[in-house]
ROFIBA-860267 format. One line per field, with one value per atom (N, C-alpha, C, O): x, y, z; atom name; residue in three letters. Coordinates in pm, whole numbers. Atoms other than C-alpha are relative to their C-alpha. Layout:
c1: c(X	...)
c2: c(Y	...)
c3: c(Z	...)
at: c(CA	...)
aa: c(Ala	...)
end
This chain:
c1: c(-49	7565	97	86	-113	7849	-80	-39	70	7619	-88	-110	70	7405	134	154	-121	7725	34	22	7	7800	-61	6	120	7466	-1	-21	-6	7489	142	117	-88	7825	-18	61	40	7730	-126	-146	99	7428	48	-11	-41	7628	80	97	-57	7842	-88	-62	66	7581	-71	-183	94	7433	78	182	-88	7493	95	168	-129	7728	112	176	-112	7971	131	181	-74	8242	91	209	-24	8198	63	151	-12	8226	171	259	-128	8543	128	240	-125	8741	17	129	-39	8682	51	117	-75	8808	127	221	-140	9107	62	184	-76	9182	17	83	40	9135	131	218	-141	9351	99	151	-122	9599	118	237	-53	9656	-31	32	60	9502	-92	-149	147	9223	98	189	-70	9301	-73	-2	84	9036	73	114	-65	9206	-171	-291	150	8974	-17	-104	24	8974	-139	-183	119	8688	-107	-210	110	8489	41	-30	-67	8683	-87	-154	0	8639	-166	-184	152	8231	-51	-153	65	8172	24	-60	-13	8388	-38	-20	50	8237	-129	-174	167	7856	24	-41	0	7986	162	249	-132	8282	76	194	-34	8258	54	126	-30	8342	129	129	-56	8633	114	140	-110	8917	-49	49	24	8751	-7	27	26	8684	173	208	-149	9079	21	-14	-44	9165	-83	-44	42	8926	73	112	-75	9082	171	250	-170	9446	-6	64	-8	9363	-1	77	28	9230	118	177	-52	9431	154	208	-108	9753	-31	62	22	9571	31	94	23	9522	166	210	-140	9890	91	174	-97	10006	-76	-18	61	9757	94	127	-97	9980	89	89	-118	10286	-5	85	-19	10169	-12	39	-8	10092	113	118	-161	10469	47	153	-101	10571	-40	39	60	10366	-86	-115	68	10149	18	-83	-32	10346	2	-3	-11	10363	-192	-233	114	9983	-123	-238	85	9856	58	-1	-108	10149	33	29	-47	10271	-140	-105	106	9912	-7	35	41	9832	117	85	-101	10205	15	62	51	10124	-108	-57	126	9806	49	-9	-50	10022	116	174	-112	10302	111	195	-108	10546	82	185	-46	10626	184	266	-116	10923	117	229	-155	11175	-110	-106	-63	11065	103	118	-94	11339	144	204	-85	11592	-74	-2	6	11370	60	133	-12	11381	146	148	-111	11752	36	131	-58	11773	-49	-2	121	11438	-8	-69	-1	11523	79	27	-74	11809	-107	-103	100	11506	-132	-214	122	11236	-144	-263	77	11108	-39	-156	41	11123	-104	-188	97	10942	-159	-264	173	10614	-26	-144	48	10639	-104	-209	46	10606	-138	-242	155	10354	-107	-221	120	10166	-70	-186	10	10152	-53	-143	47	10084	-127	-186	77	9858	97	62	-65	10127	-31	-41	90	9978	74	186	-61	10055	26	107	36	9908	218	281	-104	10263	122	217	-118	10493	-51	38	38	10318	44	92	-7	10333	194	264	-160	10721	65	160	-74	10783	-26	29	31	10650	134	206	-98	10874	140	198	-174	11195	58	164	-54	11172	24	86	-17	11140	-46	-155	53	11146	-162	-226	140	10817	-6	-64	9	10840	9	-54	-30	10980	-90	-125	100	10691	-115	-199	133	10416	-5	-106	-23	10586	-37	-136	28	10629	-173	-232	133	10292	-98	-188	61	10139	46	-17	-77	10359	-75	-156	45	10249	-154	-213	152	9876	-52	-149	46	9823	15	-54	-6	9975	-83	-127	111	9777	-122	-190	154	9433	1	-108	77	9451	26	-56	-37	9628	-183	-266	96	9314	-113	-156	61	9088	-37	-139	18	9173	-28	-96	32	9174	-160	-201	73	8860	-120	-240	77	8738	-26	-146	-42	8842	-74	-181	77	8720	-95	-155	120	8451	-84	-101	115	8178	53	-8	-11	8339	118	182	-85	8533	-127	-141	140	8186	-38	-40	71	8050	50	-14	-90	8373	-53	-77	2	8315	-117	-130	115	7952	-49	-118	11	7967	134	110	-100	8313	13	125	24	8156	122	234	-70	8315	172	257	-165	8640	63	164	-30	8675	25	138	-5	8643	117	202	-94	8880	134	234	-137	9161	1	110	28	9059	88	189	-52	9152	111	196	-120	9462	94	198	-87	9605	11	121	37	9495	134	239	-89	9648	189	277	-146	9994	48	168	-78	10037	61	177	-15	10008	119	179	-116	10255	152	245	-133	10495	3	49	-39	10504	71	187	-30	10571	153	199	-137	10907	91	214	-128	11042	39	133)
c2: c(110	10781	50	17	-122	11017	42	-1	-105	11223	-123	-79	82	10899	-33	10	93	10726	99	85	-105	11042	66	129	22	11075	-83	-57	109	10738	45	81	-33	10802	113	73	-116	11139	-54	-18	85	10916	-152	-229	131	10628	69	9	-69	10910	33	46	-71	11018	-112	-88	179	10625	-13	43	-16	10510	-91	-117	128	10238	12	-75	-73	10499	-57	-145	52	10414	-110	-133	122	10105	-66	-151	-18	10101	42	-20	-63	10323	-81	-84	93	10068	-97	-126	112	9789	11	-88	-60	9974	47	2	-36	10135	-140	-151	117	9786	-99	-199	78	9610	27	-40	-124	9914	-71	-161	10	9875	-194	-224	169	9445	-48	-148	50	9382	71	-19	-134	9645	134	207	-123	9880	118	192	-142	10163	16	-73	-22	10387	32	26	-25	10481	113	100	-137	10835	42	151	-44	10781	-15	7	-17	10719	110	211	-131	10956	129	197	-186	11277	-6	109	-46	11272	-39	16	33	11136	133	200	-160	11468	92	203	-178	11738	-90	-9	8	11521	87	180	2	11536	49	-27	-43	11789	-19	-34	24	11755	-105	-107	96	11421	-41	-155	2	11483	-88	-197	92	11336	-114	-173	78	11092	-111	-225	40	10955	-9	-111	11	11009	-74	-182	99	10827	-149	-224	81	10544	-69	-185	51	10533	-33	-85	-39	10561	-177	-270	133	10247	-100	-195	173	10005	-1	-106	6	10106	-80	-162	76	9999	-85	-125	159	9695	-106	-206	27	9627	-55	-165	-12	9705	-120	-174	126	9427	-119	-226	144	9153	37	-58	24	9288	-51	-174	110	9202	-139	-215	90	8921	-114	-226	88	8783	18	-73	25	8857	-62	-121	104	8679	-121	-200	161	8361	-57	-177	44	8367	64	84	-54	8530	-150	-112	75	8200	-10	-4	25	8152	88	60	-96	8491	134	230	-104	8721	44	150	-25	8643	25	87	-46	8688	138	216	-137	9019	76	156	-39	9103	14	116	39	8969	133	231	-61	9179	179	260	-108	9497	3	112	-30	9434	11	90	-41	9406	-169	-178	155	8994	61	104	-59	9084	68	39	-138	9380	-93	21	-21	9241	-92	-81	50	8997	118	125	-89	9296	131	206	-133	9573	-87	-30	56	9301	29	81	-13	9308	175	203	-123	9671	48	127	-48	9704	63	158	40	9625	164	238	-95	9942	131	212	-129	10215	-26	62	12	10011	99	98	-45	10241	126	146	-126	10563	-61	12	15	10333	2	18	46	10278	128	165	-141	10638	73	138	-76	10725	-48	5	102	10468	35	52	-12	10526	161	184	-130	10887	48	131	-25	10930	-109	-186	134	10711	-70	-97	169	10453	-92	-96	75	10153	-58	-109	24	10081	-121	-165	126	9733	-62	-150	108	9622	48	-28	-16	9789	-85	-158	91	9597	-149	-212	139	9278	-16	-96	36	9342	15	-52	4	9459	-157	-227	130	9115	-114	-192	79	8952	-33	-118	-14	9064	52	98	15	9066	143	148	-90	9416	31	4	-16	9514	27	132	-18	9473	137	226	-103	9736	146	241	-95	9983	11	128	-32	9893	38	106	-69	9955	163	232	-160	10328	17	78	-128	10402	43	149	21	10291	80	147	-126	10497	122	180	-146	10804	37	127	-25	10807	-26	73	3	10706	108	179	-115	10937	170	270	-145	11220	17	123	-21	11163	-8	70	2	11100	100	156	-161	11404	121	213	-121	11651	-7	56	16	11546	69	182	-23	11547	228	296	-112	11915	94	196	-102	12067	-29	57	2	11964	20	45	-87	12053	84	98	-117	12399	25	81	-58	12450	-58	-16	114	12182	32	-29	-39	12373	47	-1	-58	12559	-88	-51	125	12222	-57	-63	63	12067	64	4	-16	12278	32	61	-32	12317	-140	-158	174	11921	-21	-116	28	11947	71	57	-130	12205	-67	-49	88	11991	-136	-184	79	11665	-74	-107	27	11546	-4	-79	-23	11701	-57	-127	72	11602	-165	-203	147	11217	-6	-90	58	11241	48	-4	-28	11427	-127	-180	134	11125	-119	-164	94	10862	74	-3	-40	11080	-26	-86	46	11055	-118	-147	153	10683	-50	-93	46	10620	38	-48	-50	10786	-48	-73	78	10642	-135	-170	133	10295	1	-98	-49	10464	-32	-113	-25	10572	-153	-226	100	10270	-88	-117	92	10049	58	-3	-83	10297	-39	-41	28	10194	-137	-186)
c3: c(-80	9484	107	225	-70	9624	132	239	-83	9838	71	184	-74	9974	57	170	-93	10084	115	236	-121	10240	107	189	-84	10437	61	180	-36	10499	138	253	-78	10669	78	164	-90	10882	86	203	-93	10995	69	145	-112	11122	86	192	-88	11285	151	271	-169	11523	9	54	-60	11571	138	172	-97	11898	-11	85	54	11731	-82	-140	99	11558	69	-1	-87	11823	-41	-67	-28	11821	-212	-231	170	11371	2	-58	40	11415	54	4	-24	11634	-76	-118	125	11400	-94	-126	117	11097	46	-20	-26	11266	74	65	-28	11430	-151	-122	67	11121	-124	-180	92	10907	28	-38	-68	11103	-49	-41	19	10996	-118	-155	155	10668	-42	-104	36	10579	-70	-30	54	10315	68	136	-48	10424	102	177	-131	10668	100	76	-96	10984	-60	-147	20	10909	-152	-191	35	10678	35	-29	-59	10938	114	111	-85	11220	-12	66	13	11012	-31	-70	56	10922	211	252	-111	11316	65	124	-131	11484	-78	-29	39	11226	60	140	-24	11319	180	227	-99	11655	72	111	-36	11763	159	192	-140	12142	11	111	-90	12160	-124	-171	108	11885	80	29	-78	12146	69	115	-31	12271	-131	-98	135	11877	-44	-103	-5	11857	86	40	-153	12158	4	93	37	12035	-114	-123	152	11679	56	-22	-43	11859	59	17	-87	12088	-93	-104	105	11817	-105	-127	83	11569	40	-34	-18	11779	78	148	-32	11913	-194	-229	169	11505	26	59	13	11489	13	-60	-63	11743	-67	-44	61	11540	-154	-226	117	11237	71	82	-10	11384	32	-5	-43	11549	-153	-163	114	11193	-77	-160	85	11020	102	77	-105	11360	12	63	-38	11375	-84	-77	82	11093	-130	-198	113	10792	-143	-260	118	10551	-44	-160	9	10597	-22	-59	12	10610	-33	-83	28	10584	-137	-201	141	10281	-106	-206	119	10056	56	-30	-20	10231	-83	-172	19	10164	-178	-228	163	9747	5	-50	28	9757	-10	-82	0	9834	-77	-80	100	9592	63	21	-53	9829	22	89	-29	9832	-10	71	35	9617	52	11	9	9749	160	206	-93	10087	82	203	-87	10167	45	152	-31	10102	99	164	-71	10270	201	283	-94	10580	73	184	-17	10603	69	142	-62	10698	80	162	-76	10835	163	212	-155	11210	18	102	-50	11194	1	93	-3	11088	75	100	-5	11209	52	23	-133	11489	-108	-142	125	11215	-126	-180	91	10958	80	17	-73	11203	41	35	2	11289	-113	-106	115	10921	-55	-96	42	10841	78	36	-93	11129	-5	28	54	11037	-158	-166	121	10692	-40	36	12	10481	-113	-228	22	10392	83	206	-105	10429	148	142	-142	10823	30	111	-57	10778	-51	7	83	10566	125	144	-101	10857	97	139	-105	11100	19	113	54	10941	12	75	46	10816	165	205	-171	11236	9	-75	-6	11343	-62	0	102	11040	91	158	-51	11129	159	203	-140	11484	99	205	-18	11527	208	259	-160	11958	49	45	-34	12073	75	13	-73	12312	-59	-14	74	12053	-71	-87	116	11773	74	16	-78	12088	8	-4	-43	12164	-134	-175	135	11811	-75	-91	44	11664	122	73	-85	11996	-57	-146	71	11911	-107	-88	148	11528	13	-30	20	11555	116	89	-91	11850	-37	-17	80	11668	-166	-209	107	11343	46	-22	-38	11508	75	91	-122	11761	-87	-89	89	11512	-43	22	106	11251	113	90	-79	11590	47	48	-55	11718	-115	-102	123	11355	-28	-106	50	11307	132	121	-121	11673	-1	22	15	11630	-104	-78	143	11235	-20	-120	49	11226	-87	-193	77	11105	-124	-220	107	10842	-108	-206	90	10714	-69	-191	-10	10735	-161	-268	81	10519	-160	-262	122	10269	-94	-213	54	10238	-33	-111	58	10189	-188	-289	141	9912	-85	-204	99	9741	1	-12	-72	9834	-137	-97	100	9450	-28	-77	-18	9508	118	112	-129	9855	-32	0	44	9736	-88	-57	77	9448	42	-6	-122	9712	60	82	-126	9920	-74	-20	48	9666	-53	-9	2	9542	78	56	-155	9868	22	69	-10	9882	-54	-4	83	9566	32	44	-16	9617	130	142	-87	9939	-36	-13	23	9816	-124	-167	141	9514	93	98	-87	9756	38	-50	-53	9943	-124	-95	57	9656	-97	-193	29	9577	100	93	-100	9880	-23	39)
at: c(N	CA	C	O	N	CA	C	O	N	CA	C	O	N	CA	C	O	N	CA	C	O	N	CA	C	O	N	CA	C	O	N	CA	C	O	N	CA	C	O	N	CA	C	O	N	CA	C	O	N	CA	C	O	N	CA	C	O	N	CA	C	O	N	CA	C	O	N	CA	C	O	N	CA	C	O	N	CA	C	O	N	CA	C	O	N	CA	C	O	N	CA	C	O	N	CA	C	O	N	CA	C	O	N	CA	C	O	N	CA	C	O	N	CA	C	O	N	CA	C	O	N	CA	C	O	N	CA	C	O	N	CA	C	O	N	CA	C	O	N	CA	C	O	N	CA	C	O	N	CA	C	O	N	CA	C	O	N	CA	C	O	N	CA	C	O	N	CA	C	O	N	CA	C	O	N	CA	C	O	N	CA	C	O	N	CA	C	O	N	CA	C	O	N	CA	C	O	N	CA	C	O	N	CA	C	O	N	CA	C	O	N	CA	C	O	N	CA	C	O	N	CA	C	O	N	CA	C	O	N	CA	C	O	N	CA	C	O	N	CA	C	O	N	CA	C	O	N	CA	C	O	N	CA	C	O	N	CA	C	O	N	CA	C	O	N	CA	C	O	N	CA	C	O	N	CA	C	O	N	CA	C	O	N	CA	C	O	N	CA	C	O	N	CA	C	O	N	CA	C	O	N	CA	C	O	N	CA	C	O	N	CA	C	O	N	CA	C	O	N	CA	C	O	N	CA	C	O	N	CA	C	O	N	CA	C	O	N	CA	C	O	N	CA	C	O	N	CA	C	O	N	CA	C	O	N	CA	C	O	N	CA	C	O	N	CA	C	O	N	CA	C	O	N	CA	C	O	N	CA	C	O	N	CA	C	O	N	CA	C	O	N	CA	C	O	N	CA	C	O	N	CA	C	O	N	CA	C	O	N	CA	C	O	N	CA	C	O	N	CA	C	O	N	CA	C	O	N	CA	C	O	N	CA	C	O	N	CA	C	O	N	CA	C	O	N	CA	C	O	N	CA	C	O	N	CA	C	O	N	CA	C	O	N	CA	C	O	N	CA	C	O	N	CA	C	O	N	CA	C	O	N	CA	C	O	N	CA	C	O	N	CA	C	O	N	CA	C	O	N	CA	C	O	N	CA	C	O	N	CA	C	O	N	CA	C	O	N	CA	C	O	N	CA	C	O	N	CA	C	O	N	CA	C	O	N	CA	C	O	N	CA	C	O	N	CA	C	O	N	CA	C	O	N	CA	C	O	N	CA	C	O	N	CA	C	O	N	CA	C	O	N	CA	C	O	N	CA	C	O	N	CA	C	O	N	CA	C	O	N	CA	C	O	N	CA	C	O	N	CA	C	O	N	CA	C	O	N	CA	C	O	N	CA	C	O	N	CA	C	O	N	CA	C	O	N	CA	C	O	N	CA	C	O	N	CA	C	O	N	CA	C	O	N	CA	C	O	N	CA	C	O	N	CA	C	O	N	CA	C	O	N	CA	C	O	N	CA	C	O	N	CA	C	O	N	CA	C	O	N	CA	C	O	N	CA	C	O	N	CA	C	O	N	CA	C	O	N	CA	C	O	N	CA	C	O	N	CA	C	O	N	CA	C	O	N	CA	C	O	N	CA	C	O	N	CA	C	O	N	CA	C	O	N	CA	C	O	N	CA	C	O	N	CA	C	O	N	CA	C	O	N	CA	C	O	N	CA	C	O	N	CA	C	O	N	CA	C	O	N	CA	C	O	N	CA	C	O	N	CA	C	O	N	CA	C	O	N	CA	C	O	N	CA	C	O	N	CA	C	O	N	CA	C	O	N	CA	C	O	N	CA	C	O	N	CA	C	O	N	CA	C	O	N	CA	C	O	N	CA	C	O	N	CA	C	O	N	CA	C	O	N	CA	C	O	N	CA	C	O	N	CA	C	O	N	CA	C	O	N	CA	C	O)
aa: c(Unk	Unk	Unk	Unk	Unk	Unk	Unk	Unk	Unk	Unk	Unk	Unk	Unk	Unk	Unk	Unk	Unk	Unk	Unk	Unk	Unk	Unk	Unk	Unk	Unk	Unk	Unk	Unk	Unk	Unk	Unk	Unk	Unk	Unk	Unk	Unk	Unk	Unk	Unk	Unk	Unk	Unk	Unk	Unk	Unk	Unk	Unk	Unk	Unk	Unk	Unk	Unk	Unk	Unk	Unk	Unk	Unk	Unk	Unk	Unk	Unk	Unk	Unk	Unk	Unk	Unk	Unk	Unk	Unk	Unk	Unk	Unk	Unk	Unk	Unk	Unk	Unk	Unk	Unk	Unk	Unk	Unk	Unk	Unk	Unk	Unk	Unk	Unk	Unk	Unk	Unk	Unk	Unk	Unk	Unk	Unk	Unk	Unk	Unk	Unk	Unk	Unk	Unk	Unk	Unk	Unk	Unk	Unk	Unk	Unk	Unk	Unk	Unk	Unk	Unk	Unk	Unk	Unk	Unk	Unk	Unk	Unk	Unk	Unk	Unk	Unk	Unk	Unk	Unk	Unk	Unk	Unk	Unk	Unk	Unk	Unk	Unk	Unk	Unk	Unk	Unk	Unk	Unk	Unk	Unk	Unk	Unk	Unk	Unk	Unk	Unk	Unk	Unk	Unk	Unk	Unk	Unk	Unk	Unk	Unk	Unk	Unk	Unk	Unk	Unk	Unk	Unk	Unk	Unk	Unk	Unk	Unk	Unk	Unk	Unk	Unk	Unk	Unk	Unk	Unk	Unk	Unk	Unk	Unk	Unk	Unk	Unk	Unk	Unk	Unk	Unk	Unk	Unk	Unk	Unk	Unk	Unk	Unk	Unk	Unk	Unk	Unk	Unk	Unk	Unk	Unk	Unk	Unk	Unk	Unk	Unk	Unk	Unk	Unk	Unk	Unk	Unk	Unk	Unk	Unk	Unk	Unk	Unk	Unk	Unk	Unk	Unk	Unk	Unk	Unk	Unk	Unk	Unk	Unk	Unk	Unk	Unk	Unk	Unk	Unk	Unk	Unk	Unk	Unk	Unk	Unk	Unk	Unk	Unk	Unk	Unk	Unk	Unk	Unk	Unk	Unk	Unk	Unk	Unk	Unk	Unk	Unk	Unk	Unk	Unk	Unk	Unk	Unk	Unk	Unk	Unk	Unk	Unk	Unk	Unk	Unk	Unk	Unk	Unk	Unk	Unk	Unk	Unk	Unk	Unk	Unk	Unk	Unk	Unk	Unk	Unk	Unk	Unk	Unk	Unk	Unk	Unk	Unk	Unk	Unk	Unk	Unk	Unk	Unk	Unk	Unk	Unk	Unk	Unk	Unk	Unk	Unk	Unk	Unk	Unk	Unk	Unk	Unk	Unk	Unk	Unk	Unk	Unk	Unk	Unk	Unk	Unk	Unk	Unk	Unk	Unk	Unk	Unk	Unk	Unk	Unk	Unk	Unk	Unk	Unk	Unk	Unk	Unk	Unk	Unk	Unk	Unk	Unk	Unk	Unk	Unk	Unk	Unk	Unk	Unk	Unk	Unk	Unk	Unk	Unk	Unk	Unk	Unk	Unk	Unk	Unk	Unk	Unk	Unk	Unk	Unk	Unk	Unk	Unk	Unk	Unk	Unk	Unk	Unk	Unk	Unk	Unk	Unk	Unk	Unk	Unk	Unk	Unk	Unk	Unk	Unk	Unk	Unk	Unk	Unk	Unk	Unk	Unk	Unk	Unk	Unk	Unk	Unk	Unk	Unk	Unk	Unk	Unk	Unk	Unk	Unk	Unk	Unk	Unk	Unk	Unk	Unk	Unk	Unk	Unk	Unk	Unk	Unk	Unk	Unk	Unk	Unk	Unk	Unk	Unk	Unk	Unk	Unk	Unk	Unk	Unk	Unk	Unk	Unk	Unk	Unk	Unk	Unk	Unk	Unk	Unk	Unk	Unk	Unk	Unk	Unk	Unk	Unk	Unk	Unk	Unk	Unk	Unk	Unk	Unk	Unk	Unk	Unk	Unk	Unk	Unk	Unk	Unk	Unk	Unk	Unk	Unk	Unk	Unk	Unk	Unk	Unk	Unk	Unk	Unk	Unk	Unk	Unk	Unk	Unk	Unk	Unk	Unk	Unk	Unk	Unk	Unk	Unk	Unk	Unk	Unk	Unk	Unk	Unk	Unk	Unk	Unk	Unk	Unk	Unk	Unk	Unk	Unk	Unk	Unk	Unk	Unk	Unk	Unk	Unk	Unk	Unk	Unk	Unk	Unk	Unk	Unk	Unk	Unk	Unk	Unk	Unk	Unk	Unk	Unk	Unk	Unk	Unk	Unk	Unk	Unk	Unk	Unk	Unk	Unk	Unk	Unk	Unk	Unk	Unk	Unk	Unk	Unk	Unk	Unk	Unk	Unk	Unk	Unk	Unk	Unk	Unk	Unk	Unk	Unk	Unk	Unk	Unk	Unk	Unk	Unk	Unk	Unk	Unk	Unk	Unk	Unk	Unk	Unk	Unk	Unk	Unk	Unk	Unk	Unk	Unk	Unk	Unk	Unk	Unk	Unk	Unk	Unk	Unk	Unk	Unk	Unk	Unk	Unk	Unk	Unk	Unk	Unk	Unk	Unk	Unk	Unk	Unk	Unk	Unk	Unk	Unk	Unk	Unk	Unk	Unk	Unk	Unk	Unk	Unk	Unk	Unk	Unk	Unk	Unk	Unk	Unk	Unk	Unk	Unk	Unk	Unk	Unk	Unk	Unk	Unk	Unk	Unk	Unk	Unk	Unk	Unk	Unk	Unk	Unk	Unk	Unk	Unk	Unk	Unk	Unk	Unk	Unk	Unk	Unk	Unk	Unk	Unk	Unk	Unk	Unk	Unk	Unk	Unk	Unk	Unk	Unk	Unk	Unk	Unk	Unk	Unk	Unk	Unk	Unk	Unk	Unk	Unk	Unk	Unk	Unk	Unk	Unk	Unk	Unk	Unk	Unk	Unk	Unk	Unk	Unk	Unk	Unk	Unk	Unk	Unk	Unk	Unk	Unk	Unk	Unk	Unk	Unk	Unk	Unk	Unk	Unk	Unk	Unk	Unk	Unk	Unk	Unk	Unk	Unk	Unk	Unk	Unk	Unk	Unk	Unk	Unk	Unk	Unk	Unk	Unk	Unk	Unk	Unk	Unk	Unk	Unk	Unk	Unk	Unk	Unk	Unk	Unk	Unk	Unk	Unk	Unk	Unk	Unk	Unk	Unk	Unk	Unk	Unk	Unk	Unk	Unk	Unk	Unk	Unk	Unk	Unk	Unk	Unk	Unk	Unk	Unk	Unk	Unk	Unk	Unk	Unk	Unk	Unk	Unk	Unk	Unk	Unk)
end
């Protein structure tokens, strides 16, 4: 099942509707969608390495269009849509106190979020909330998604083939790193 999904995915990479797949998921990430993009990203630039920044620079755009439909829902639509997403991630709870401090780190939390895989969608939402500078959550959320999608982008420009074929030959291991990382983000987050 492993190895079809994974076919499956290396063949929607080179469709001519990969693109168009990867903005919806990184816009989507970015506001309520647990899947990050990057599991469609990384099988499209090893199918297809040439067009590895352009596939970054796609995921970069949607993802902080995504971004601003998170905040815009902790700013205008947090009782109605805010708060279940916010339930669904375990964060209802600790966030009237994370709120309170939120605004002084905010710009470093959307960095981090937007950078790692903590989920991005709950900084988005909590910017929005508490009123965080629009102007500041556009830079940062650029900053941080531009530096995780081009880093990922050029490493895998550069090594492609011989990632390619690490990941074809640890297709098993590769998956359960995948959800490790998953999991422990969503760990971490729920520490803070």
């Amino acid at each position: 099942m492993l190895r079809r999904l994974y076919n499956w995915t290396m063949s929607l990479a080179q469709s001519p509707h990969a693109l168009w797949a990867l903005a919806i998921v990184a816009f989507v990430e970015s506001s309520f969608f647990p899947i990050p993009p990057d599991v469609l990203m990384i099988p499209m630039i090893i199918a297809r390495p040439s067009r590895a920044f352009l596939i970054a620079g796609v995921a970069t755009v949607a993802s902080v269009g995504g971004g601003l439909f998170g905040y815009y829902i902790g700013h205008a639509l947090m009782g109605t849509i805010g708060q279940p997403i916010l339930e669904f991630y375990g964060k209802d709870a600790s966030f009237a106190e994370m709120s309170a401090v939120f605004n002084e780190y905010g710009a470093w939390a959307v960095v981090v979020a937007g950078v790692t895989f903590l989920p991005f969608k709950v900084i988005t939402i909590a910017s929005g909330v508490t009123g965080l500078s629009l102007p500041v959550f556009i830079a940062s959320s650029i900053f941080a998604r531009a530096l995780r999608f081009f880093i990922v982008a050029a490493l895998l420009w550069k090594f492609g083939e011989p990632i390619r074929d690490f990941i074809e030959k640890r297709l098993g291991l590769m998956f359960i790193l995948f959800c490790l990382l998953l999991i422990g983000g969503f760990a971490l987050i729920g520490l803070l």
